[in-house]
Biotite code that builds the C-alpha atoms (Angstrom):
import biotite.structure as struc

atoms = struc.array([
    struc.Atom([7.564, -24.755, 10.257], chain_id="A", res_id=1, res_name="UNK", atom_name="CA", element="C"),
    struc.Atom([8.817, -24.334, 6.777], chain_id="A", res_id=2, res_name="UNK", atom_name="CA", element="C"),
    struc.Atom([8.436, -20.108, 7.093], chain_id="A", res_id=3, res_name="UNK", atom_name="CA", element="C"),
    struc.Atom([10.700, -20.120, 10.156], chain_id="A", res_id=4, res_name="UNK", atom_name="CA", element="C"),
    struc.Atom([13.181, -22.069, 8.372], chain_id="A", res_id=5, res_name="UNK", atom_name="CA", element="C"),
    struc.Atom([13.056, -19.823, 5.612], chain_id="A", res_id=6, res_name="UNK", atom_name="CA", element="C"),
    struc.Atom([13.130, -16.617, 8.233], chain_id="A", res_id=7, res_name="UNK", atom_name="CA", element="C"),
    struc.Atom([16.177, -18.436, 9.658], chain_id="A", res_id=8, res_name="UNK", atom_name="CA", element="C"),
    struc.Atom([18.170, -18.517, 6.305], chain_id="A", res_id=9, res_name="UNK", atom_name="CA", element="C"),
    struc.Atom([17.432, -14.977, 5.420], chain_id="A", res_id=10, res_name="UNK", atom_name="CA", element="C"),
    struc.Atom([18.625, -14.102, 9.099], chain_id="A", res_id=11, res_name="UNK", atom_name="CA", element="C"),
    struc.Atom([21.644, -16.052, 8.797], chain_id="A", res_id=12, res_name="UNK", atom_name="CA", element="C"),
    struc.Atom([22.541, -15.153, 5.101], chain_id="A", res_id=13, res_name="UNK", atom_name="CA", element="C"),
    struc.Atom([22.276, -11.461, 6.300], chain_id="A", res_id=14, res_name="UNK", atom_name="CA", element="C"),
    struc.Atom([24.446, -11.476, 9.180], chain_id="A", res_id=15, res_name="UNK", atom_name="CA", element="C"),
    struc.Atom([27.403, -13.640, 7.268], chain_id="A", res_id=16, res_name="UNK", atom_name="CA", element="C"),
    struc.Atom([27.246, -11.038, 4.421], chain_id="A", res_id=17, res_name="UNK", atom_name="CA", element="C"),
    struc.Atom([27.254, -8.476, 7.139], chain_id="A", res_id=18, res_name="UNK", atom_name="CA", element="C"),
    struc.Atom([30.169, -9.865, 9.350], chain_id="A", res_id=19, res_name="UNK", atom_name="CA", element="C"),
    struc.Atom([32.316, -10.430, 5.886], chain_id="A", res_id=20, res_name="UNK", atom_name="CA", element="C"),
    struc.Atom([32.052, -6.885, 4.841], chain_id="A", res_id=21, res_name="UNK", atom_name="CA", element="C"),
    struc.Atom([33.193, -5.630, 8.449], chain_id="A", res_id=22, res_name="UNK", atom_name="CA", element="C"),
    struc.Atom([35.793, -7.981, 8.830], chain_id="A", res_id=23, res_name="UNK", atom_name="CA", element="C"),
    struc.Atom([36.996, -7.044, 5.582], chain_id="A", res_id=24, res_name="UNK", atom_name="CA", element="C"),
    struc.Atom([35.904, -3.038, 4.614], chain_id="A", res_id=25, res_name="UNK", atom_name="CA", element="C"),
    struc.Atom([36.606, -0.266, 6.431], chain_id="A", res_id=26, res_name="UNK", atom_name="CA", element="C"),
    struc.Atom([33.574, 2.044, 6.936], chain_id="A", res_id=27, res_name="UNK", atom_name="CA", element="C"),
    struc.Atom([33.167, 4.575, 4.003], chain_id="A", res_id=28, res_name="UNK", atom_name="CA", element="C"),
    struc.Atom([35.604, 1.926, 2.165], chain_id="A", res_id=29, res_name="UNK", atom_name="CA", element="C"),
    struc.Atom([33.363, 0.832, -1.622], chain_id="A", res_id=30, res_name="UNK", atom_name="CA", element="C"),
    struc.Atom([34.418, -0.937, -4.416], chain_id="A", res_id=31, res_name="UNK", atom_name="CA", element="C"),
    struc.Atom([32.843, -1.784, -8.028], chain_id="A", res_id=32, res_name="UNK", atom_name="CA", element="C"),
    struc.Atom([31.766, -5.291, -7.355], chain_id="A", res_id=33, res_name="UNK", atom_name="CA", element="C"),
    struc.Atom([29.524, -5.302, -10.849], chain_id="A", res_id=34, res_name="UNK", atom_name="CA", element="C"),
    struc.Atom([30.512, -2.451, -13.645], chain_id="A", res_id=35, res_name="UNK", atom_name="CA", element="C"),
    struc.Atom([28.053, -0.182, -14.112], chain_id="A", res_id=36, res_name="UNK", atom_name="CA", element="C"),
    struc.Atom([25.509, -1.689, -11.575], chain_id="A", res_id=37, res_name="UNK", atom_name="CA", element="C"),
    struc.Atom([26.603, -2.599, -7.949], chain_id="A", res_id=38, res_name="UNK", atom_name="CA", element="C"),
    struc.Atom([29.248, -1.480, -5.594], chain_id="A", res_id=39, res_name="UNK", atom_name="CA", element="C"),
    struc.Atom([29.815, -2.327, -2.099], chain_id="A", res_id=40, res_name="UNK", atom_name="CA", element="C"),
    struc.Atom([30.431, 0.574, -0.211], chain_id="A", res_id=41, res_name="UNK", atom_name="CA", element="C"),
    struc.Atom([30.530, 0.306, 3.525], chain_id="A", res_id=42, res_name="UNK", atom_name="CA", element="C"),
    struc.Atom([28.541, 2.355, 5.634], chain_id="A", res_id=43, res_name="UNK", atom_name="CA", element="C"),
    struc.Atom([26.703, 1.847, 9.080], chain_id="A", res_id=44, res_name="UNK", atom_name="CA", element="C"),
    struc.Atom([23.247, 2.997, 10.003], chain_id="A", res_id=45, res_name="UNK", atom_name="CA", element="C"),
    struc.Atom([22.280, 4.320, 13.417], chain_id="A", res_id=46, res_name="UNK", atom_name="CA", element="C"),
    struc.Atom([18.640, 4.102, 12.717], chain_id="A", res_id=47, res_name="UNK", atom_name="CA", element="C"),
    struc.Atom([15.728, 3.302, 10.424], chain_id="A", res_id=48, res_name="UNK", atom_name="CA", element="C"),
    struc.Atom([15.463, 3.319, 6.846], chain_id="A", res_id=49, res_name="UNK", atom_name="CA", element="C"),
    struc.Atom([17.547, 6.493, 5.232], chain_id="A", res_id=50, res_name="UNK", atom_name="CA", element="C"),
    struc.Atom([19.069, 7.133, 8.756], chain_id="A", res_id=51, res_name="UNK", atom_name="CA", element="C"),
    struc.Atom([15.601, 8.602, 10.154], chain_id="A", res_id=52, res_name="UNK", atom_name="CA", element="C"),
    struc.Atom([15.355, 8.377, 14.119], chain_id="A", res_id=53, res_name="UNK", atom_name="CA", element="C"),
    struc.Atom([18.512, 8.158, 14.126], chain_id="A", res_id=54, res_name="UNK", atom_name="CA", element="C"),
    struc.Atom([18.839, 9.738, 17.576], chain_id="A", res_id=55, res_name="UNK", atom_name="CA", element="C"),
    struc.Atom([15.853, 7.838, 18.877], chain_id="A", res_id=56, res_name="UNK", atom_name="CA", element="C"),
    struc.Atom([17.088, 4.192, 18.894], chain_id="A", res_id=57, res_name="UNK", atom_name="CA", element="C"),
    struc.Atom([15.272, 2.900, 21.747], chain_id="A", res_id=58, res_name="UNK", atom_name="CA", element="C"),
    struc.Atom([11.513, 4.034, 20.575], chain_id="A", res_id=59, res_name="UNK", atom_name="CA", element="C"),
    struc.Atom([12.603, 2.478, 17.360], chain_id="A", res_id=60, res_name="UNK", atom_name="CA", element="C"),
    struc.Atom([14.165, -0.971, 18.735], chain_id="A", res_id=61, res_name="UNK", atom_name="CA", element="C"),
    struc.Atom([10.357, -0.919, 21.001], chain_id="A", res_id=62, res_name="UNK", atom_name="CA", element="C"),
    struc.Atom([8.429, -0.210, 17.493], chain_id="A", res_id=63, res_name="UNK", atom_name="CA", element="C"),
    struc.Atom([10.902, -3.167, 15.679], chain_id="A", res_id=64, res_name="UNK", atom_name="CA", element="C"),
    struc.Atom([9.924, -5.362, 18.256], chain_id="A", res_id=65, res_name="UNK", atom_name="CA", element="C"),
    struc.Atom([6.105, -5.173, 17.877], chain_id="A", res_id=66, res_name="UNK", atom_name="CA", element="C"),
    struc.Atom([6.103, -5.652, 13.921], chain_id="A", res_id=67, res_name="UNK", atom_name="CA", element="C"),
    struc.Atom([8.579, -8.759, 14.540], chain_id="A", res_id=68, res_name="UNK", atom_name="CA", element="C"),
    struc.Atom([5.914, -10.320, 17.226], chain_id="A", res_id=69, res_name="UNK", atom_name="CA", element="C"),
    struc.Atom([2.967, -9.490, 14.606], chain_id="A", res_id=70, res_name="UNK", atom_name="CA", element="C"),
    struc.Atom([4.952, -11.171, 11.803], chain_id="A", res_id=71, res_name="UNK", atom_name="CA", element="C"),
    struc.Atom([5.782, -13.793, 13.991], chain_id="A", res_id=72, res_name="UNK", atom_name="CA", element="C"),
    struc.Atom([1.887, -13.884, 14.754], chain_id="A", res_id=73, res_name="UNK", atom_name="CA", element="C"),
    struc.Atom([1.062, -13.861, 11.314], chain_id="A", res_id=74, res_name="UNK", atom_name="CA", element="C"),
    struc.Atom([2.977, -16.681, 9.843], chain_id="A", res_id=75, res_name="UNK", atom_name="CA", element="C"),
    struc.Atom([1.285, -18.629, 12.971], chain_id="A", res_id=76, res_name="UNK", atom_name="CA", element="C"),
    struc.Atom([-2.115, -17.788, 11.640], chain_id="A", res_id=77, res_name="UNK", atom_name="CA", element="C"),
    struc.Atom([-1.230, -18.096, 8.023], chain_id="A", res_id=78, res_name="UNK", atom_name="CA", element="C"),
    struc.Atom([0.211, -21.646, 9.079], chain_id="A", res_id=79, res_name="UNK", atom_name="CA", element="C"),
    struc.Atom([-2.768, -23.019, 10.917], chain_id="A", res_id=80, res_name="UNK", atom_name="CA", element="C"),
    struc.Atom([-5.250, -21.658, 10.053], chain_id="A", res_id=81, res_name="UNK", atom_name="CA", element="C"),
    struc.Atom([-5.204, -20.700, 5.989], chain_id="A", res_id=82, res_name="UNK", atom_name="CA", element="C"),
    struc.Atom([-2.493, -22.444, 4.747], chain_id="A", res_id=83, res_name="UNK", atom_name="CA", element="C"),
    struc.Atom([-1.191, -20.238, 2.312], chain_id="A", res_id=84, res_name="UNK", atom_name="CA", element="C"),
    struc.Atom([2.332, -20.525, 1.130], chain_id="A", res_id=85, res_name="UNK", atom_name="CA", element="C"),
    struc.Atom([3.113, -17.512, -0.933], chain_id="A", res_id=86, res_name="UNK", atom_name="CA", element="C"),
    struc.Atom([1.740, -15.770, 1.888], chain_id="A", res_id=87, res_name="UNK", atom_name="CA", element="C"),
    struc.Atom([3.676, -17.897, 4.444], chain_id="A", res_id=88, res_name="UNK", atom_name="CA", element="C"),
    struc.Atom([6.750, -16.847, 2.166], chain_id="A", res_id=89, res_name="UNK", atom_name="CA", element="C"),
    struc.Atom([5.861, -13.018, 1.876], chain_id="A", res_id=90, res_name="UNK", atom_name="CA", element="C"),
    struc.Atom([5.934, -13.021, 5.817], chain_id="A", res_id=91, res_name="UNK", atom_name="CA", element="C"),
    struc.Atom([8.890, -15.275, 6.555], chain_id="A", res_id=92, res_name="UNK", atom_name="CA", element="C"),
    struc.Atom([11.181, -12.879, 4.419], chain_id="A", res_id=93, res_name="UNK", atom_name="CA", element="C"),
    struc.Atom([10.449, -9.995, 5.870], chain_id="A", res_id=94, res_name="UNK", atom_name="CA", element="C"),
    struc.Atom([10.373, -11.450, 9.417], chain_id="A", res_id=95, res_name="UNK", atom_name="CA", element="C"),
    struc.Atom([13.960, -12.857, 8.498], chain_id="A", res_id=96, res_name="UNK", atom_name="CA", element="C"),
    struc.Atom([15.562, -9.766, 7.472], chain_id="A", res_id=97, res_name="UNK", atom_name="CA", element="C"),
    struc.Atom([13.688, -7.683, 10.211], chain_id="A", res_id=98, res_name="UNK", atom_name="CA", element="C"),
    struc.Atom([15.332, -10.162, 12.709], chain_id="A", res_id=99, res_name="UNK", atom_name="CA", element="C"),
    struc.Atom([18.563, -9.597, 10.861], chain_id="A", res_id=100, res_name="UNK", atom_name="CA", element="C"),
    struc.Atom([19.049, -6.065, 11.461], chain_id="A", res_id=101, res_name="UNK", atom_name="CA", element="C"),
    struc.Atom([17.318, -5.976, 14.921], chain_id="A", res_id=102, res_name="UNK", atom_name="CA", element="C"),
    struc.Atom([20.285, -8.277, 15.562], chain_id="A", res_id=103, res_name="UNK", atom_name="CA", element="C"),
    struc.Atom([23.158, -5.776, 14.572], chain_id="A", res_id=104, res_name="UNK", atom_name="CA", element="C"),
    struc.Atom([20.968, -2.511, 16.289], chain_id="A", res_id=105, res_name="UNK", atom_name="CA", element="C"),
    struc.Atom([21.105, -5.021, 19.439], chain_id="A", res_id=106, res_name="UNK", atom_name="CA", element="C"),
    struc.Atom([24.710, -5.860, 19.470], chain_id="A", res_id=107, res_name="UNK", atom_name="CA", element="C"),
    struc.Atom([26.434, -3.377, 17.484], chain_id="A", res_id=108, res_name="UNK", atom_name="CA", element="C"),
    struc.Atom([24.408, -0.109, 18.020], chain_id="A", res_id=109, res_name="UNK", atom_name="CA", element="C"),
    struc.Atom([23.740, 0.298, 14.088], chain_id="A", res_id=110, res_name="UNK", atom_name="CA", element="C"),
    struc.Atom([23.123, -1.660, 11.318], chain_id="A", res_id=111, res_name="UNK", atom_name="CA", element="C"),
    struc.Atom([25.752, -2.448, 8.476], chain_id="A", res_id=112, res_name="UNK", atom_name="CA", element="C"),
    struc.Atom([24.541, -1.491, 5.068], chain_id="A", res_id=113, res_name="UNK", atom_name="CA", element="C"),
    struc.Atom([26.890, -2.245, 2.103], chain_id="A", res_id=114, res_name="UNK", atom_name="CA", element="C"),
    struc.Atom([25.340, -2.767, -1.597], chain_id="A", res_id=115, res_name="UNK", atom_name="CA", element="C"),
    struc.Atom([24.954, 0.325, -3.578], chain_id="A", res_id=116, res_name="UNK", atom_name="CA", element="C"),
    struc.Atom([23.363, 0.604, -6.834], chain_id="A", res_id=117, res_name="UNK", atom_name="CA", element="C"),
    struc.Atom([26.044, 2.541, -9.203], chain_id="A", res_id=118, res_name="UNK", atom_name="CA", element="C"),
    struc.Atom([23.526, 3.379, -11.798], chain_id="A", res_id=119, res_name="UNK", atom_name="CA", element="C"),
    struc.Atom([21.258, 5.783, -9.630], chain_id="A", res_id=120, res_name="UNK", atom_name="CA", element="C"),
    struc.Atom([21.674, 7.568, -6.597], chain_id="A", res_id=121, res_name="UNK", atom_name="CA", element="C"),
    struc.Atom([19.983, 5.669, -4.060], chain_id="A", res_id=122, res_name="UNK", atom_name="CA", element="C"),
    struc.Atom([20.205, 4.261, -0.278], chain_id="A", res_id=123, res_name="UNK", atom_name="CA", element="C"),
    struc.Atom([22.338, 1.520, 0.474], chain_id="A", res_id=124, res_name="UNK", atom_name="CA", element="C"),
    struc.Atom([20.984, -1.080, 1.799], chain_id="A", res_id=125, res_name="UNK", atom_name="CA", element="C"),
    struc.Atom([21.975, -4.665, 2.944], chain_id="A", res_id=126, res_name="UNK", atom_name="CA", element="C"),
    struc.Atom([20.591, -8.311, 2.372], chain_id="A", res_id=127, res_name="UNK", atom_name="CA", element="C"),
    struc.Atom([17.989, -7.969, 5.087], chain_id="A", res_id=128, res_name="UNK", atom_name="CA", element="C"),
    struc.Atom([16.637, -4.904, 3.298], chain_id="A", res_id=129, res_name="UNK", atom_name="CA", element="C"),
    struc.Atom([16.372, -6.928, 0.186], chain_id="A", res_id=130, res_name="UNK", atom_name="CA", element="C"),
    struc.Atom([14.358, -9.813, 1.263], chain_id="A", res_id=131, res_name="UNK", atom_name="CA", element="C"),
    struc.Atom([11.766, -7.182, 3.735], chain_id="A", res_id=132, res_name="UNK", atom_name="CA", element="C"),
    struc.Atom([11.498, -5.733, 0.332], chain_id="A", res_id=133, res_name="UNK", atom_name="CA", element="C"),
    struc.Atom([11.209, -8.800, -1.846], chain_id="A", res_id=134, res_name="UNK", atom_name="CA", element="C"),
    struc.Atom([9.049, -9.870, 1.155], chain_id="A", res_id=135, res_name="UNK", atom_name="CA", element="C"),
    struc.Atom([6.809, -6.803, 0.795], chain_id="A", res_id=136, res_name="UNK", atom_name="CA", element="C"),
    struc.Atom([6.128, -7.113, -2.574], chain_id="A", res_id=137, res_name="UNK", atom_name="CA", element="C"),
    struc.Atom([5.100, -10.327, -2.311], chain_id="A", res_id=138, res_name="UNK", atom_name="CA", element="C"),
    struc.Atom([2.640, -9.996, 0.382], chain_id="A", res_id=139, res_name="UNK", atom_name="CA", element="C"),
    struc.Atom([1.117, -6.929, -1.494], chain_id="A", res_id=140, res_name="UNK", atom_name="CA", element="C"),
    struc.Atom([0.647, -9.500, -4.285], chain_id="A", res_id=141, res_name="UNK", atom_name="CA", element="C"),
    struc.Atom([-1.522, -12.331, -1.806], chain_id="A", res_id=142, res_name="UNK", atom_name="CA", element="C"),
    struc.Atom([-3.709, -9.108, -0.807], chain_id="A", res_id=143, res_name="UNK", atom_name="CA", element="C"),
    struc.Atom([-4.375, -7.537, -3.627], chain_id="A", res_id=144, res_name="UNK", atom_name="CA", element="C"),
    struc.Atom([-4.939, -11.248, -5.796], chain_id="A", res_id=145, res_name="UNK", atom_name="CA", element="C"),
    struc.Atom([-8.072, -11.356, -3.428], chain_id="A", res_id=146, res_name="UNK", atom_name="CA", element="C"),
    struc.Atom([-6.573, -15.450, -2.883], chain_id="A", res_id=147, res_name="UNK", atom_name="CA", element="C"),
    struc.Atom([-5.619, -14.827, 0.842], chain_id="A", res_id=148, res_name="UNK", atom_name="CA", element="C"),
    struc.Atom([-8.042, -13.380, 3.563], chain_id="A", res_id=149, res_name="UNK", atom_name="CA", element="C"),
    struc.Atom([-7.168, -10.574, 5.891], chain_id="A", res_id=150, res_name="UNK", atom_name="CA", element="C"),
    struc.Atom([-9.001, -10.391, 9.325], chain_id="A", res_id=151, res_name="UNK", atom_name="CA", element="C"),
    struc.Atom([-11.384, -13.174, 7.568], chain_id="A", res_id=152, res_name="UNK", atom_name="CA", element="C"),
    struc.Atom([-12.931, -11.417, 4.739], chain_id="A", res_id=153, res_name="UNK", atom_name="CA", element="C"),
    struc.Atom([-12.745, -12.181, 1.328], chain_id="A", res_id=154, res_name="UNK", atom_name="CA", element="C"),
    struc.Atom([-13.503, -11.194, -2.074], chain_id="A", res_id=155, res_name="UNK", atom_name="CA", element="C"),
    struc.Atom([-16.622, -13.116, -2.256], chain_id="A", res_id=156, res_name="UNK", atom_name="CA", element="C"),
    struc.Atom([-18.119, -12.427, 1.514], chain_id="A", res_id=157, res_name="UNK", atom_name="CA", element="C"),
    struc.Atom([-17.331, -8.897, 0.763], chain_id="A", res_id=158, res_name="UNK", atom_name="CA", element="C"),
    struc.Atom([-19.744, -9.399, -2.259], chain_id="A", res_id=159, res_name="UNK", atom_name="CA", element="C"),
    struc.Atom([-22.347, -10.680, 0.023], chain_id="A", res_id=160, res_name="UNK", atom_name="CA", element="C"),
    struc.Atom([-21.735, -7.972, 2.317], chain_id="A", res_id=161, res_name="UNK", atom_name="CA", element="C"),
    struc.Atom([-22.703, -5.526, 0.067], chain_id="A", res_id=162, res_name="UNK", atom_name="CA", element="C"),
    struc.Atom([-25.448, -7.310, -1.671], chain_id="A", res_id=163, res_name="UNK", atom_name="CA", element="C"),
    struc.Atom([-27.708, -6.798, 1.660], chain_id="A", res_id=164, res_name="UNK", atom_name="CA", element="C"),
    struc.Atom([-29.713, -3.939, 2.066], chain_id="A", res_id=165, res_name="UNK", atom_name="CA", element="C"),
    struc.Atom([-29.158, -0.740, 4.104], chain_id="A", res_id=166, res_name="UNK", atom_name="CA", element="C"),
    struc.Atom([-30.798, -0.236, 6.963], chain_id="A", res_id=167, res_name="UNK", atom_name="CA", element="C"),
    struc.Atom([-33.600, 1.586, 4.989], chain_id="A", res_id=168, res_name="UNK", atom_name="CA", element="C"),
    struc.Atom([-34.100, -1.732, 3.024], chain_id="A", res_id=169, res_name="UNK", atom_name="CA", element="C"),
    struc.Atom([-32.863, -0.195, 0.003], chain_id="A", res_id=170, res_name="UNK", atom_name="CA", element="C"),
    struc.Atom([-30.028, -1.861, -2.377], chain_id="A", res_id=171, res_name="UNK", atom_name="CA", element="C"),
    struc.Atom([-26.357, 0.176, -2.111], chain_id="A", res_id=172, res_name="UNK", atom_name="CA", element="C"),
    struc.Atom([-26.714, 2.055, -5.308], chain_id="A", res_id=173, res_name="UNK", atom_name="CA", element="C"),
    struc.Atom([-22.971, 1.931, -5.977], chain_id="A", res_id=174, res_name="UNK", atom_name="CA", element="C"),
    struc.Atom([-22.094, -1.915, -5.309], chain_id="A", res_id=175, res_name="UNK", atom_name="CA", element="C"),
    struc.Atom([-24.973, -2.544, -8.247], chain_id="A", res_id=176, res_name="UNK", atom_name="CA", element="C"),
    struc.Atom([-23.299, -0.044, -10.596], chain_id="A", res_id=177, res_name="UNK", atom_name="CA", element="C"),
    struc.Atom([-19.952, -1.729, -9.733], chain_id="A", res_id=178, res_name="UNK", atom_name="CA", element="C"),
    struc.Atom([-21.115, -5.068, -10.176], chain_id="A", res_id=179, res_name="UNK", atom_name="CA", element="C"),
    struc.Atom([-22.591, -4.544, -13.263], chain_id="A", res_id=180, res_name="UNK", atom_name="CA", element="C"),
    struc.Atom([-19.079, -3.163, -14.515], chain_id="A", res_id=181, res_name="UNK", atom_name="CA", element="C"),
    struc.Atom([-17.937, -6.363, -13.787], chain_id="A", res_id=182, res_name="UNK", atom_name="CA", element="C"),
    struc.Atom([-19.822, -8.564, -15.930], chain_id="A", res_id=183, res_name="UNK", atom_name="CA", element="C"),
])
């Protein structure tokens, strides 16, 4: 329960920081909101990340749609049957800010991007994009830890995996050289 809260905030956080800046900005419209770091600057985005498929909306709203019902899948799983929070948390954000702009490429067409990093010329982006990244990052961190399973193998049944012989009875050569670098 506790990840679909979370998805819920970051969903909700997104689209009041969203409906402030177009209540408020005009489109194109930026200001310095921290010197030297961050300015809001007003812009909307027709399609993915960096504009791309722009002029394919639809294909991209299908493709959206399937990685939301996988997350949505995944948190499930993570819930019942592993019970891993960081994971739970990695999943929940970017579920939350997918949800978020699949909201305004619903209703409005486009999404509504508005922080821009004055330091370095880079996209800008909106609080959805920050937790999907935050999000990201987080879930590369369960993976790669070796703590949290993916499709139900581990670190250790991996090992065990590649203990057994070959199908010529014969040790894998390289998984003893490896584990021997590893003591």
């Amino acid at each position: 329960m506790l990840p679909f809260i979370i998805a819920a905030i970051v969903m909700l956080l997104d689209q009041i920081s969203k409906y402030m800046i177009s209540q408020n900005m005009q489109v194109g419209e930026t200001f310095n909101f921290v010197p030297h770091i961050l300015n809001i600057t007003y812009i909307t985005n027709p399609g993915a990340s960096f504009g791309i498929l722009k002029d394919h909306r639809w294909i991209f709203m299908i493709l959206s749609v399937l990685a939301l019902a996988l997350m949505a899948a995944a948190i499930v799983y993570f819930t019942k049957k592993q019970n891993h929070r960081l994971m739970q948390i990695a999943i929940a954000l970017m579920f939350g800010g997918g949800i978020g702009n699949m909201i305004d490429r619903f209703f409005r067409g486009e999404v509504v991007d508005f922080f821009e990093f004055a330091f370095v010329k880079f996209a800008i982006f909106n609080v959805a994009d920050s937790f999907i990244c935050i999000g990201s990052v987080l879930f590369c961190v369960c993976v790669f830890s070796g703590r949290y399973t993916l499709f139900g193998i581990t670190k250790s049944n991996k090992m065990e995996i590649d203990e057994n012989p070959d199908e010529t009875g014969e040790a894998n050569e390289a998984n003893e050289t490896d584990k021997s670098e590893e003591i």
